[in-house]
PDB file of N, CA, C, O and CB in Angstrom:
ATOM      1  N   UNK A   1     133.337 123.140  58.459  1.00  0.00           N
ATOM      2  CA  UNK A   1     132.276 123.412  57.505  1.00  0.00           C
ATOM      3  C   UNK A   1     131.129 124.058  58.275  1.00  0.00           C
ATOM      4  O   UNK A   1     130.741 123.530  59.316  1.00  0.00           O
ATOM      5  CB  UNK A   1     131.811 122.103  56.764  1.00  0.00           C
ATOM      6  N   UNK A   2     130.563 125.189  57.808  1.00  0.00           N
ATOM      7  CA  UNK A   2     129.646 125.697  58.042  1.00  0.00           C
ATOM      8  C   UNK A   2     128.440 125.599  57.514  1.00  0.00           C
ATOM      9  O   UNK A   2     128.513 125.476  56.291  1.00  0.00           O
ATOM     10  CB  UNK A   2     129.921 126.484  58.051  1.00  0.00           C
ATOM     11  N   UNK A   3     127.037 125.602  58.044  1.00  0.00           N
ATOM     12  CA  UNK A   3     125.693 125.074  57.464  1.00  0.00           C
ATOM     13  C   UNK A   3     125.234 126.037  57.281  1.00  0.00           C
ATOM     14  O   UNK A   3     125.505 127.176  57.664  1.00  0.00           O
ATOM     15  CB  UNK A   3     124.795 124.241  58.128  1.00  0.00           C
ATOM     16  N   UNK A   4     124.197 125.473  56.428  1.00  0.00           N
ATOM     17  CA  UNK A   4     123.285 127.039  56.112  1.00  0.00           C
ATOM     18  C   UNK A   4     122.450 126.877  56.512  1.00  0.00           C
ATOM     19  O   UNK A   4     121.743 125.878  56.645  1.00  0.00           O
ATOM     20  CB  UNK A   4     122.883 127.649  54.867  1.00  0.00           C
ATOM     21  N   UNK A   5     122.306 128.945  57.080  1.00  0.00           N
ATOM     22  CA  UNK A   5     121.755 129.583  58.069  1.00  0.00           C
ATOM     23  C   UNK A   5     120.367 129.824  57.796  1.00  0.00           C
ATOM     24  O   UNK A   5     119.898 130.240  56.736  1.00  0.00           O
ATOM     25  CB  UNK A   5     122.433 130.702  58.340  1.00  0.00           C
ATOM     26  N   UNK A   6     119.693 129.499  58.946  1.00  0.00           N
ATOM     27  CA  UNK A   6     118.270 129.992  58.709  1.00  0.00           C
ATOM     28  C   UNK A   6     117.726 130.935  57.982  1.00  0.00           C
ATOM     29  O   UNK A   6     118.647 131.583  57.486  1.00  0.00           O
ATOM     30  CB  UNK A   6     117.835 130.292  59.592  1.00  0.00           C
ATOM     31  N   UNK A   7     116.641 131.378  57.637  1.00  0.00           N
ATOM     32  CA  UNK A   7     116.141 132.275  56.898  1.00  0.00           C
ATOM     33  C   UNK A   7     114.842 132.605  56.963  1.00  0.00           C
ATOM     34  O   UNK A   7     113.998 131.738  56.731  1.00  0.00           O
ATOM     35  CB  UNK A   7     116.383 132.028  55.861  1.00  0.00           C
ATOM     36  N   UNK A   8     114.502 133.792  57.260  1.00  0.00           N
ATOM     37  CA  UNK A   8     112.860 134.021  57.708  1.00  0.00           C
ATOM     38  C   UNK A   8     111.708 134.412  56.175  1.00  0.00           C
ATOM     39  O   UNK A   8     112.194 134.793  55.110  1.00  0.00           O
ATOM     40  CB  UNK A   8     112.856 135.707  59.011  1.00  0.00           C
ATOM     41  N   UNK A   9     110.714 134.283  56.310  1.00  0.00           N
ATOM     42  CA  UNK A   9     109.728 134.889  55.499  1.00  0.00           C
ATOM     43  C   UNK A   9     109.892 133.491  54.193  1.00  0.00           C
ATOM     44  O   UNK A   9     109.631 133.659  53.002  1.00  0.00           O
ATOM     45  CB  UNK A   9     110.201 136.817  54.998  1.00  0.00           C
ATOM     46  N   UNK A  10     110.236 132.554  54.629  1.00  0.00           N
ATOM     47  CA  UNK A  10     110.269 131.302  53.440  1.00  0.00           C
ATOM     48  C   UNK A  10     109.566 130.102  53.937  1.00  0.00           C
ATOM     49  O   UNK A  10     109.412 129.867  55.135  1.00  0.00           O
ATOM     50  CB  UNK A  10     111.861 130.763  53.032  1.00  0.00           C
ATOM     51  N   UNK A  11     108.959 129.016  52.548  1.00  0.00           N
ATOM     52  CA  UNK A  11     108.075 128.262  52.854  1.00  0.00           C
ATOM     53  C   UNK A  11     108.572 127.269  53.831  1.00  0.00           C
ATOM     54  O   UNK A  11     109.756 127.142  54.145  1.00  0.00           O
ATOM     55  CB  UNK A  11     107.556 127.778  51.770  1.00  0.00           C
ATOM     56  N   UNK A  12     107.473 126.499  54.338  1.00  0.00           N
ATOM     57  CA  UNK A  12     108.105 125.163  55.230  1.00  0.00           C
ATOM     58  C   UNK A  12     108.632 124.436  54.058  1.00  0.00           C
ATOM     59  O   UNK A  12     109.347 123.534  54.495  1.00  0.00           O
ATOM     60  CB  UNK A  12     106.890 124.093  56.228  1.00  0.00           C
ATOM     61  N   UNK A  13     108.605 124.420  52.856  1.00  0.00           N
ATOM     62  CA  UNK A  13     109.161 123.800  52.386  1.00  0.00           C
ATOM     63  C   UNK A  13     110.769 123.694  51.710  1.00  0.00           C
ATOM     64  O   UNK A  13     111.655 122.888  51.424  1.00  0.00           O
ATOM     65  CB  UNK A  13     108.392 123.727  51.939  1.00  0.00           C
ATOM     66  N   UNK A  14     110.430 125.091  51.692  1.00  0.00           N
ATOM     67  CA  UNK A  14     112.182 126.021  51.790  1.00  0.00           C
ATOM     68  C   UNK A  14     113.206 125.549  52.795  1.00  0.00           C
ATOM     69  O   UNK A  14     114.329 125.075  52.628  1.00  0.00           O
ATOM     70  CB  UNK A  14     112.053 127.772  52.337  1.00  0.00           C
ATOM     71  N   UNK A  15     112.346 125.869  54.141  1.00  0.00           N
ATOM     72  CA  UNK A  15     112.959 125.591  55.637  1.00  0.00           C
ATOM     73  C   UNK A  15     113.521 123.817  55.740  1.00  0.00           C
ATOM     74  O   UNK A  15     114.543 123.374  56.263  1.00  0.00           O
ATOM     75  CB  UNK A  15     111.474 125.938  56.974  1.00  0.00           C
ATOM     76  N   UNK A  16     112.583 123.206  55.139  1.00  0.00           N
ATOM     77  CA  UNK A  16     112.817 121.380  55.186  1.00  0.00           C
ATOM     78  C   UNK A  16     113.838 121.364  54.321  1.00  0.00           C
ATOM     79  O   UNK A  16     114.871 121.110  54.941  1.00  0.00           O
ATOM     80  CB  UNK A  16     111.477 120.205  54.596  1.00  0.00           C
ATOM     81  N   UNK A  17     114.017 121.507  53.250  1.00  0.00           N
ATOM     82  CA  UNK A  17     115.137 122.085  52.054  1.00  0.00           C
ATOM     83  C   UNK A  17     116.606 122.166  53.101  1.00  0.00           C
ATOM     84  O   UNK A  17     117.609 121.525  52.787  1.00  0.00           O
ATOM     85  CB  UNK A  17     114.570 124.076  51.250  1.00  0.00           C
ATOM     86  N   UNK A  18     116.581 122.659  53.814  1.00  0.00           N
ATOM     87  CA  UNK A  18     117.775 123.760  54.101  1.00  0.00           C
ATOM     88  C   UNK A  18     118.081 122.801  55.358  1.00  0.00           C
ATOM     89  O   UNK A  18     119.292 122.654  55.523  1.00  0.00           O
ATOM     90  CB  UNK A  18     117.322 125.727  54.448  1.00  0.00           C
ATOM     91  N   UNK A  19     117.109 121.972  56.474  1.00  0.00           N
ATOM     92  CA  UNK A  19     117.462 121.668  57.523  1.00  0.00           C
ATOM     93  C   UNK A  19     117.657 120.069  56.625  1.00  0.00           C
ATOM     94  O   UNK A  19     118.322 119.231  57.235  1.00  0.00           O
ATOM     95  CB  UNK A  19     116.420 122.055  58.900  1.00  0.00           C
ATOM     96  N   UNK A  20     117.313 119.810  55.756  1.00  0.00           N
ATOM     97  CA  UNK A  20     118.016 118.325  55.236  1.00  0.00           C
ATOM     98  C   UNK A  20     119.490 118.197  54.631  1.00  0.00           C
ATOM     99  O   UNK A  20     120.311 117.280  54.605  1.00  0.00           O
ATOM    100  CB  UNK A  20     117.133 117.750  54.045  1.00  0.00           C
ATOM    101  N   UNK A  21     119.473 119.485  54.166  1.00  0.00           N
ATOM    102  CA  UNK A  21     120.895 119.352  53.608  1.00  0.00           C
ATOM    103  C   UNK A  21     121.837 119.744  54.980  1.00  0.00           C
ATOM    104  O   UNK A  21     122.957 119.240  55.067  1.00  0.00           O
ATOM    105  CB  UNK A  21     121.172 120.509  52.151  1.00  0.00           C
ATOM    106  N   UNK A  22     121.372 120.602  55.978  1.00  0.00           N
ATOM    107  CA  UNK A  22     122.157 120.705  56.560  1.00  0.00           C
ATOM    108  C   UNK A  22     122.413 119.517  57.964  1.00  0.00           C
ATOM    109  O   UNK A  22     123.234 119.528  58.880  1.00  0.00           O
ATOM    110  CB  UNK A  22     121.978 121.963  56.690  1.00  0.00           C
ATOM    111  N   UNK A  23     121.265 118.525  57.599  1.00  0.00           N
ATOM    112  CA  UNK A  23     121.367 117.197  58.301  1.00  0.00           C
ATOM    113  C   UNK A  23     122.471 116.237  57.796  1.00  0.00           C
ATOM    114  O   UNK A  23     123.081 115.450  58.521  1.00  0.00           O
ATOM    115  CB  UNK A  23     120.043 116.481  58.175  1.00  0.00           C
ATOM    116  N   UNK A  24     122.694 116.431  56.164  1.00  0.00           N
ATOM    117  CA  UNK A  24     123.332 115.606  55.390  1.00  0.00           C
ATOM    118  C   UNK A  24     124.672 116.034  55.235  1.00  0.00           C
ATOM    119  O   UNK A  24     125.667 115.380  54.921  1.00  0.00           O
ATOM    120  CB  UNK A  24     122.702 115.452  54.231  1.00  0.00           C
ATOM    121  N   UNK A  25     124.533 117.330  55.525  1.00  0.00           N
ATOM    122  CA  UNK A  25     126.347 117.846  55.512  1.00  0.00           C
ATOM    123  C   UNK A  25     126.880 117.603  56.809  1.00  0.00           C
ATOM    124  O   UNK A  25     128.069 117.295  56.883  1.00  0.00           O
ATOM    125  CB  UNK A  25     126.702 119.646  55.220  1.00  0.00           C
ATOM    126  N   UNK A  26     126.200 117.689  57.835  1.00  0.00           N
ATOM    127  CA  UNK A  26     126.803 117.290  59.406  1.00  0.00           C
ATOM    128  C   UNK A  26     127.144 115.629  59.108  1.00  0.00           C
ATOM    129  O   UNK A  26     128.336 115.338  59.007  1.00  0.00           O
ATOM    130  CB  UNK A  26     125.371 117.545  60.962  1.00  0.00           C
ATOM    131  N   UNK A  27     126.342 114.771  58.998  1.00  0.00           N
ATOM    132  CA  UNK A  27     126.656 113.594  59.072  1.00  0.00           C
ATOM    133  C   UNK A  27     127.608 112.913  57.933  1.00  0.00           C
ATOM    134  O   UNK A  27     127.992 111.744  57.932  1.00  0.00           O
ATOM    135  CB  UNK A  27     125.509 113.043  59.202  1.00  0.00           C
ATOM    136  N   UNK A  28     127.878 113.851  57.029  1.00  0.00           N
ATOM    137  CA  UNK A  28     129.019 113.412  55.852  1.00  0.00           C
ATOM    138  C   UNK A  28     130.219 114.220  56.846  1.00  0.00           C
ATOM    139  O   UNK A  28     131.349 113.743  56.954  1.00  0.00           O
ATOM    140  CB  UNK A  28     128.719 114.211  53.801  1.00  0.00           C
ATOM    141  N   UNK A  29     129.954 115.049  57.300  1.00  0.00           N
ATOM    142  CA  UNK A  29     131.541 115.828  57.736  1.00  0.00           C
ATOM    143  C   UNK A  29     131.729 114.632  59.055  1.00  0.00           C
ATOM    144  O   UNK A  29     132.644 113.858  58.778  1.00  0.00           O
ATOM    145  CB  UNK A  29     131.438 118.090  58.460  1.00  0.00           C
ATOM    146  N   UNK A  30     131.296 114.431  59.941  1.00  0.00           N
ATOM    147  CA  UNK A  30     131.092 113.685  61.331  1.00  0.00           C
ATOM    148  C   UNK A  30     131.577 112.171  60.249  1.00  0.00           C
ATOM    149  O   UNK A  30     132.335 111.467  60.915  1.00  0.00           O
ATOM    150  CB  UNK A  30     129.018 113.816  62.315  1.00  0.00           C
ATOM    151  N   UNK A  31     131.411 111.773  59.322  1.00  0.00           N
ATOM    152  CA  UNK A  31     131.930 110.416  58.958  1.00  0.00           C
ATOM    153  C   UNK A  31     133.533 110.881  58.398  1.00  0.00           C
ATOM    154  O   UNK A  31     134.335 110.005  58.724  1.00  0.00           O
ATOM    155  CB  UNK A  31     130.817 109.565  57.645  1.00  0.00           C
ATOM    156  N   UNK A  32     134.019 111.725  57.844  1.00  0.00           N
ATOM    157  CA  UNK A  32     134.799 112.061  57.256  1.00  0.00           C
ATOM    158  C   UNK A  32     135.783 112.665  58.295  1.00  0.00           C
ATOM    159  O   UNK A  32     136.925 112.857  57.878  1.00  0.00           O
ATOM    160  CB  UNK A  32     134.300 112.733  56.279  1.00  0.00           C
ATOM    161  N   UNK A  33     135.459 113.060  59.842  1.00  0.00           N
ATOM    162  CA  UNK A  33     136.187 113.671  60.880  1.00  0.00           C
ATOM    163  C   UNK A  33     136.637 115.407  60.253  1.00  0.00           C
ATOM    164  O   UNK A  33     137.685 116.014  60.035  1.00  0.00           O
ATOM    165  CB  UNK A  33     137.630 112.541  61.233  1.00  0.00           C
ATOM    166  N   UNK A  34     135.702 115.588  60.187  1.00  0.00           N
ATOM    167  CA  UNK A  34     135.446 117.466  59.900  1.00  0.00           C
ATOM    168  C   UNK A  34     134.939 118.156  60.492  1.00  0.00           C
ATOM    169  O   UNK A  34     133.786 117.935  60.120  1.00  0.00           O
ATOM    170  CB  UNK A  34     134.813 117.987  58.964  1.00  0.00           C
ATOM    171  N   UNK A  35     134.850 119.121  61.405  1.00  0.00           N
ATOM    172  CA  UNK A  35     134.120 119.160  61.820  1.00  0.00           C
ATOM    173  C   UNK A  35     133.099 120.493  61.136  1.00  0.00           C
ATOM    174  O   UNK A  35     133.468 121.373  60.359  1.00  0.00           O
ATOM    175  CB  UNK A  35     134.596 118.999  62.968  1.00  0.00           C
ATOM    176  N   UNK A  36     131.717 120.276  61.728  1.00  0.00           N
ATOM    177  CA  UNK A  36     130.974 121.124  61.712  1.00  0.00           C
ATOM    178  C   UNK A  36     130.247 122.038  62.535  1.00  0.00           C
ATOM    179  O   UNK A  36     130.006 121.834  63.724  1.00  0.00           O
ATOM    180  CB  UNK A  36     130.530 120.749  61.294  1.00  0.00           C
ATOM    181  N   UNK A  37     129.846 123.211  61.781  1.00  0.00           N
ATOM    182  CA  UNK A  37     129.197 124.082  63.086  1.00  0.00           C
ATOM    183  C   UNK A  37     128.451 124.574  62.822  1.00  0.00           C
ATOM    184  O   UNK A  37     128.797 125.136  61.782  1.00  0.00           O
ATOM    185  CB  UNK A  37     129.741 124.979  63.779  1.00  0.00           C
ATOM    186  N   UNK A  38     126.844 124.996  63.188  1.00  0.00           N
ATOM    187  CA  UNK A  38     125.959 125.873  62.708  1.00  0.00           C
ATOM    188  C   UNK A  38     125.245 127.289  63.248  1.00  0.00           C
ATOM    189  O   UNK A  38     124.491 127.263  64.221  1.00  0.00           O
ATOM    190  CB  UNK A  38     125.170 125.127  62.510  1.00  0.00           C
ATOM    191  N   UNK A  39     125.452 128.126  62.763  1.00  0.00           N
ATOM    192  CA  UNK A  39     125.478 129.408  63.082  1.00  0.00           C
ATOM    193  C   UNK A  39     123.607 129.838  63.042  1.00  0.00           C
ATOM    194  O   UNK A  39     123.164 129.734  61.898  1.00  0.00           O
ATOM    195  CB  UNK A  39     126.614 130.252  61.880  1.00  0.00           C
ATOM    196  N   UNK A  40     122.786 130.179  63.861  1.00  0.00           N
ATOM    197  CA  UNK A  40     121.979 130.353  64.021  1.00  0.00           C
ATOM    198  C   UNK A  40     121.495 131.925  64.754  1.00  0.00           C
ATOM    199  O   UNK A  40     121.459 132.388  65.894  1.00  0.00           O
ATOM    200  CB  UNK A  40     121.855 129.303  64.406  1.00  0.00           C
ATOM    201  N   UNK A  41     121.164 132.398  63.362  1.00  0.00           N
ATOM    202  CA  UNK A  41     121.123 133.954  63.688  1.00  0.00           C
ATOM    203  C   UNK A  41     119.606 134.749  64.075  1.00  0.00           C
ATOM    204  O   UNK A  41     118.694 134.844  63.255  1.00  0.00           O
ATOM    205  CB  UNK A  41     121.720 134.686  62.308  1.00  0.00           C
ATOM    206  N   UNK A  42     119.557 135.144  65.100  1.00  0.00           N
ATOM    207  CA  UNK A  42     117.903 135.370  65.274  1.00  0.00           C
ATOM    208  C   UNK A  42     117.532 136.520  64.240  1.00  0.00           C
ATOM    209  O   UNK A  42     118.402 136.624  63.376  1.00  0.00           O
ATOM    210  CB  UNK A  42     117.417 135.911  66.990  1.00  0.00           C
ATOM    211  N   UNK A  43     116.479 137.408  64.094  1.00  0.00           N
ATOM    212  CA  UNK A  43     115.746 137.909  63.059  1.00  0.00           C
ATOM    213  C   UNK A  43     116.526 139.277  63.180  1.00  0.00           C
ATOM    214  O   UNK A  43     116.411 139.941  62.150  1.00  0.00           O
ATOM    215  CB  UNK A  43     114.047 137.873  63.217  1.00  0.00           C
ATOM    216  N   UNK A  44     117.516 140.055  64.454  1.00  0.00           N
ATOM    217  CA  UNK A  44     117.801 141.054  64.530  1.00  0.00           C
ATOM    218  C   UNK A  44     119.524 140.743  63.530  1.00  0.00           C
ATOM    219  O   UNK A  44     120.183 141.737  63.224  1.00  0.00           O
ATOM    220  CB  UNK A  44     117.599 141.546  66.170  1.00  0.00           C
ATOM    221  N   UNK A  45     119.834 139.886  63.294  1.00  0.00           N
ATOM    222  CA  UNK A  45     120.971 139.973  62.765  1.00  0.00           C
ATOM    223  C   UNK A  45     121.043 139.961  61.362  1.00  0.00           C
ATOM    224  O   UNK A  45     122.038 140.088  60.648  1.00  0.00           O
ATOM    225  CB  UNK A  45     121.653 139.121  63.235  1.00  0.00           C
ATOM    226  N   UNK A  46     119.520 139.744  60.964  1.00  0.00           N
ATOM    227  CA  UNK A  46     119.978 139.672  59.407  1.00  0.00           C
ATOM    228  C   UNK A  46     119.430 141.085  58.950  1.00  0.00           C
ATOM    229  O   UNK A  46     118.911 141.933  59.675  1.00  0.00           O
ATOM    230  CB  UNK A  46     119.232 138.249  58.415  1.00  0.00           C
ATOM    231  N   UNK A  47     119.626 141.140  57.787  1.00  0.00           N
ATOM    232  CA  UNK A  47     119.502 142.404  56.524  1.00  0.00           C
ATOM    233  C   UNK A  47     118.145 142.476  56.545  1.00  0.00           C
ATOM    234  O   UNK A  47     117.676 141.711  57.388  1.00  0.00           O
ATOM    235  CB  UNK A  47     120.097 142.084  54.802  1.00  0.00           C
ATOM    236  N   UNK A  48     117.258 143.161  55.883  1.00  0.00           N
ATOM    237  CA  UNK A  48     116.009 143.474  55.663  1.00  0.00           C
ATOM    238  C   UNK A  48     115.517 142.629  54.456  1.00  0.00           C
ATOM    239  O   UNK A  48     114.377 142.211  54.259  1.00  0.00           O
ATOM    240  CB  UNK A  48     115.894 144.924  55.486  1.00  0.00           C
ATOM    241  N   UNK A  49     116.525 142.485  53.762  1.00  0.00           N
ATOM    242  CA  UNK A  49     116.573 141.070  52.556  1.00  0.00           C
ATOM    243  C   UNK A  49     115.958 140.174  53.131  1.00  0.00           C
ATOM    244  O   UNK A  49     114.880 139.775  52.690  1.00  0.00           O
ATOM    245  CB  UNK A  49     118.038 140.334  52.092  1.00  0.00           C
ATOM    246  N   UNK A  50     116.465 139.720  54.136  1.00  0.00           N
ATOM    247  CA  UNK A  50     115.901 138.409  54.669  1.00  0.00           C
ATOM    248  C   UNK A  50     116.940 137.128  54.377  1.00  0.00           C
ATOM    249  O   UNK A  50     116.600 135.950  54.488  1.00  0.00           O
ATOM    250  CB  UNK A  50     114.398 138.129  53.915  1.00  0.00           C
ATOM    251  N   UNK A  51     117.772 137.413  54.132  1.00  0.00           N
ATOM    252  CA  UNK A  51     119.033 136.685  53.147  1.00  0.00           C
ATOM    253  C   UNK A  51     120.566 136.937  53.947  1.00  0.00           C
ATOM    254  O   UNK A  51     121.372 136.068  54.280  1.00  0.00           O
ATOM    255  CB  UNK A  51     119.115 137.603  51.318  1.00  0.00           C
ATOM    256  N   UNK A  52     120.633 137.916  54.068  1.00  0.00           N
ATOM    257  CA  UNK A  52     122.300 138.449  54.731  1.00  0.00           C
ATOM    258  C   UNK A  52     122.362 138.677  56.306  1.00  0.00           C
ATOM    259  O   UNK A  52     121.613 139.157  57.157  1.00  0.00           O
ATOM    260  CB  UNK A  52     122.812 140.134  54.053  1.00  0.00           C
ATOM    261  N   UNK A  53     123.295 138.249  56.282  1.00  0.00           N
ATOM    262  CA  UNK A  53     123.651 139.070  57.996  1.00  0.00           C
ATOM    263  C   UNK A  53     124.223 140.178  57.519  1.00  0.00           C
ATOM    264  O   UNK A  53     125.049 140.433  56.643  1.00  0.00           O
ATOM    265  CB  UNK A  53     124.880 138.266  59.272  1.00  0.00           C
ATOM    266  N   UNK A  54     123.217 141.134  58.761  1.00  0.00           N
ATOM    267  CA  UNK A  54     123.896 142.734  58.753  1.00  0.00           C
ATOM    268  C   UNK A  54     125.179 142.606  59.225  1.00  0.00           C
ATOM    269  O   UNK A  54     125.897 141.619  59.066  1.00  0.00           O
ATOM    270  CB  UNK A  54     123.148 143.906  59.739  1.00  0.00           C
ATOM    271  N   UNK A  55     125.540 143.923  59.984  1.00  0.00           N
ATOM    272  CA  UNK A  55     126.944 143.752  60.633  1.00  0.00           C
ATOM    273  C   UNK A  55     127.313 142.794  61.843  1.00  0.00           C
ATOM    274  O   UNK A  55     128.206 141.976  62.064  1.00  0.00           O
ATOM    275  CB  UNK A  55     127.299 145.023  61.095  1.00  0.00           C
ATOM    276  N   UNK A  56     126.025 143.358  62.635  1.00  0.00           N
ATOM    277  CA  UNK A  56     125.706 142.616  64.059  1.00  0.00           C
ATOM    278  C   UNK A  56     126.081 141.100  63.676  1.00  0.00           C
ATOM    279  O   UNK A  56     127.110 140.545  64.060  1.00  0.00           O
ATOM    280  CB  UNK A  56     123.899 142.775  64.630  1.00  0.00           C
ATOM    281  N   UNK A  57     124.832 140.351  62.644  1.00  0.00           N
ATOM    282  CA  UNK A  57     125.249 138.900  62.114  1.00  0.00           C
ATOM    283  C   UNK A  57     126.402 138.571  61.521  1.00  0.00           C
ATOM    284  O   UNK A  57     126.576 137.352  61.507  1.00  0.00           O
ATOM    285  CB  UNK A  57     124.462 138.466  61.237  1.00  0.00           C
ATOM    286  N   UNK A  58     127.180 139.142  61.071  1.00  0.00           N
ATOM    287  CA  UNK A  58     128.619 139.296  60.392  1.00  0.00           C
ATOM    288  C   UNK A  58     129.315 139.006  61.769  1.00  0.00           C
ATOM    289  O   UNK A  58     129.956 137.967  61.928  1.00  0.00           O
ATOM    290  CB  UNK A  58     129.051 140.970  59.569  1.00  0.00           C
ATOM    291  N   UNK A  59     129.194 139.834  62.643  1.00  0.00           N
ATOM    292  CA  UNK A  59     130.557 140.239  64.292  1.00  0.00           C
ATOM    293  C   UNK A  59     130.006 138.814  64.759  1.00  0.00           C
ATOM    294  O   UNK A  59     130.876 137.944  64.726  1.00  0.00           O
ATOM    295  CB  UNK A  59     130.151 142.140  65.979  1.00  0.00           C
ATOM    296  N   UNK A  60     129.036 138.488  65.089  1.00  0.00           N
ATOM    297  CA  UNK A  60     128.336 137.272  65.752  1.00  0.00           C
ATOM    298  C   UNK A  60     129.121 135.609  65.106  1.00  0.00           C
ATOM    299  O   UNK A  60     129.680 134.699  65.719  1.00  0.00           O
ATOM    300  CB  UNK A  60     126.414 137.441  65.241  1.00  0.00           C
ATOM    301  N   UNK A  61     128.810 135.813  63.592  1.00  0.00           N
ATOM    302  CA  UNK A  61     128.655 134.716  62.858  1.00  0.00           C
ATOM    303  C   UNK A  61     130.716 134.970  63.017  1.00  0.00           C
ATOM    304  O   UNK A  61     131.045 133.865  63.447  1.00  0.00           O
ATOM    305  CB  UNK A  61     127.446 134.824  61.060  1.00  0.00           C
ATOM    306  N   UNK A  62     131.524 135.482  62.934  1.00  0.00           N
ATOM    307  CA  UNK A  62     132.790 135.677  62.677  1.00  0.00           C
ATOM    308  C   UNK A  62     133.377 134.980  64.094  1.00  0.00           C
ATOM    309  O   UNK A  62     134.083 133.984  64.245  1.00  0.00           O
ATOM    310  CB  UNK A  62     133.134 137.298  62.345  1.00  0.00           C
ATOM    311  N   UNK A  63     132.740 136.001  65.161  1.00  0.00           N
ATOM    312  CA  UNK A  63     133.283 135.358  66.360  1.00  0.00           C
ATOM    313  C   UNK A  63     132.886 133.701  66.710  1.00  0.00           C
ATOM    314  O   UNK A  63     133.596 132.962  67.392  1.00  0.00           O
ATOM    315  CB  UNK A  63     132.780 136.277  67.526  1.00  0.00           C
ATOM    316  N   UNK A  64     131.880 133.404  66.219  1.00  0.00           N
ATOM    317  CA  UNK A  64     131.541 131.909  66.428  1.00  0.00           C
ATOM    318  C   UNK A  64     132.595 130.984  65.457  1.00  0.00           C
ATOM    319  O   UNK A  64     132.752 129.772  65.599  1.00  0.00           O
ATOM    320  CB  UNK A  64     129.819 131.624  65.971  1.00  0.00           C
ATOM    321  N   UNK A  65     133.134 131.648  64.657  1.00  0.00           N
ATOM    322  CA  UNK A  65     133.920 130.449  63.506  1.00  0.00           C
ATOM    323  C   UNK A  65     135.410 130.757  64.354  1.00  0.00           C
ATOM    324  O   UNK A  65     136.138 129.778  64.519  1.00  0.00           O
ATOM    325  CB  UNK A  65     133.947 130.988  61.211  1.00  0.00           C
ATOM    326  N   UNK A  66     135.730 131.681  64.726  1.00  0.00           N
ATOM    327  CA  UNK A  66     136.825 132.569  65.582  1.00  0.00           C
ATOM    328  C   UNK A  66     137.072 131.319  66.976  1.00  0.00           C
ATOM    329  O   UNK A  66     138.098 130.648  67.090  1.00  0.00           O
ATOM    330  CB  UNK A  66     135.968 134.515  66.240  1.00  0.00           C
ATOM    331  N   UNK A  67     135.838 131.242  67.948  1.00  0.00           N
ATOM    332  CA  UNK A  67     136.239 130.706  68.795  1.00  0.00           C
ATOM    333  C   UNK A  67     135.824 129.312  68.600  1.00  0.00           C
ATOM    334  O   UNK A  67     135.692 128.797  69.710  1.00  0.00           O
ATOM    335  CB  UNK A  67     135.941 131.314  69.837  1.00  0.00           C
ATOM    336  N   UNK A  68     135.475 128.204  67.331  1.00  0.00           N
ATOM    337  CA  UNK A  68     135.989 127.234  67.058  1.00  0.00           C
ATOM    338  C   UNK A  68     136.913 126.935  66.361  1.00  0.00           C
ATOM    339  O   UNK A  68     137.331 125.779  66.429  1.00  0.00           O
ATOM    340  CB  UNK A  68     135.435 126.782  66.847  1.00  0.00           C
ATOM    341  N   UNK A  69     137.517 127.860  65.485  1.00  0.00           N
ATOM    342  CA  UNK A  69     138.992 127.850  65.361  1.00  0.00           C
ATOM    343  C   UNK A  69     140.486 127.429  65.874  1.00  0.00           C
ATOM    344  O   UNK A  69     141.311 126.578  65.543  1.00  0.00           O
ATOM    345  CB  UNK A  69     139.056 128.620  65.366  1.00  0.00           C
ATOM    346  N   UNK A  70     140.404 128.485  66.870  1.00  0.00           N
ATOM    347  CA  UNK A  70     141.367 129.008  67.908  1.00  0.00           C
ATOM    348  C   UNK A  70     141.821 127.739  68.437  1.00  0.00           C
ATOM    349  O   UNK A  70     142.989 127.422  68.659  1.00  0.00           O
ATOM    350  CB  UNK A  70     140.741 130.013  69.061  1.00  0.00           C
ATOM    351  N   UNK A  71     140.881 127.114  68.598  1.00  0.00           N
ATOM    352  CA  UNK A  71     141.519 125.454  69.589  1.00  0.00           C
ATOM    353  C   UNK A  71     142.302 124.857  68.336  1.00  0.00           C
ATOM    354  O   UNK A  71     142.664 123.728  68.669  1.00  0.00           O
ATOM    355  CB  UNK A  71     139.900 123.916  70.295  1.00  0.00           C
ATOM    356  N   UNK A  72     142.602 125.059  67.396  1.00  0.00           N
ATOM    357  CA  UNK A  72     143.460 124.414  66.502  1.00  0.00           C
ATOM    358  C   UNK A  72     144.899 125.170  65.923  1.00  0.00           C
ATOM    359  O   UNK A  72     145.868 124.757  65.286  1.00  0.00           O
ATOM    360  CB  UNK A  72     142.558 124.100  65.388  1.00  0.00           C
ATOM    361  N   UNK A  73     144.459 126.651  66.562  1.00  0.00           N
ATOM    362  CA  UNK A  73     145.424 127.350  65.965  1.00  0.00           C
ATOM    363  C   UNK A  73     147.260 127.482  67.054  1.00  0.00           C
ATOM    364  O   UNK A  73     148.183 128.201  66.670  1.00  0.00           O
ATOM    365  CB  UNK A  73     144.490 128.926  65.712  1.00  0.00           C
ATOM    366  N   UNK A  74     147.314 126.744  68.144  1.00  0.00           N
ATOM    367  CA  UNK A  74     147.923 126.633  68.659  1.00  0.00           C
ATOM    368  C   UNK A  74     148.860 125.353  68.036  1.00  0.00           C
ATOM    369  O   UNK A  74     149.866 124.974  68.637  1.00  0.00           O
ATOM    370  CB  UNK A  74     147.338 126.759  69.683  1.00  0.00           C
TER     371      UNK A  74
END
C-alpha cells in the first residue's frame, strides 16, 4: 500500500489531513502484515497543478514501488 503523497501550496490543515491518514494507513497495514511505503516527491517532480507527478515523479515514484516489489517477485 502506498500513502499519499505530499502536496505543496495547501493549508497546514490540508497537510495534518493527509499525514494522519497516512499515520493510520501505516499502522492498520503494519497490524494486518502489509506492507507499506511512502513516496515522497520534492517540488521538481510534480506538475504545475501542484497535484500530479510529472514524468520525472512518475520514473521516480515507479522505480520506488519497482524496487520494493522485486524482493517478492522471485
Amino acid at each position: 500500500v502506498i500513502g499519499i503523497p505530499s502536496r505543496f501550496g495547501v493549508t497546514s490543515l490540508q497537510e495534518n489531513r493527509r499525514h494522519g491518514v497516512n499515520q493510520r494507513l501505516s499502522k492498520l497495514c503494519r497490524e494486518a502484515g502489509i506492507h507499506y511505503v511512502e513516496y515522497k516527491a520534492d517540488r521538481s517532480r510534480i506538475c504545475p497543478d501542484r497535484v500530479h507527478f510529472n514524468e520525472m515523479g512518475q520514473h521516480d515514484g515507479a522505480g520506488m514501488i519497482f524496487r520494493h516489489c522485486r524482493n517478492f517477485l522471485l
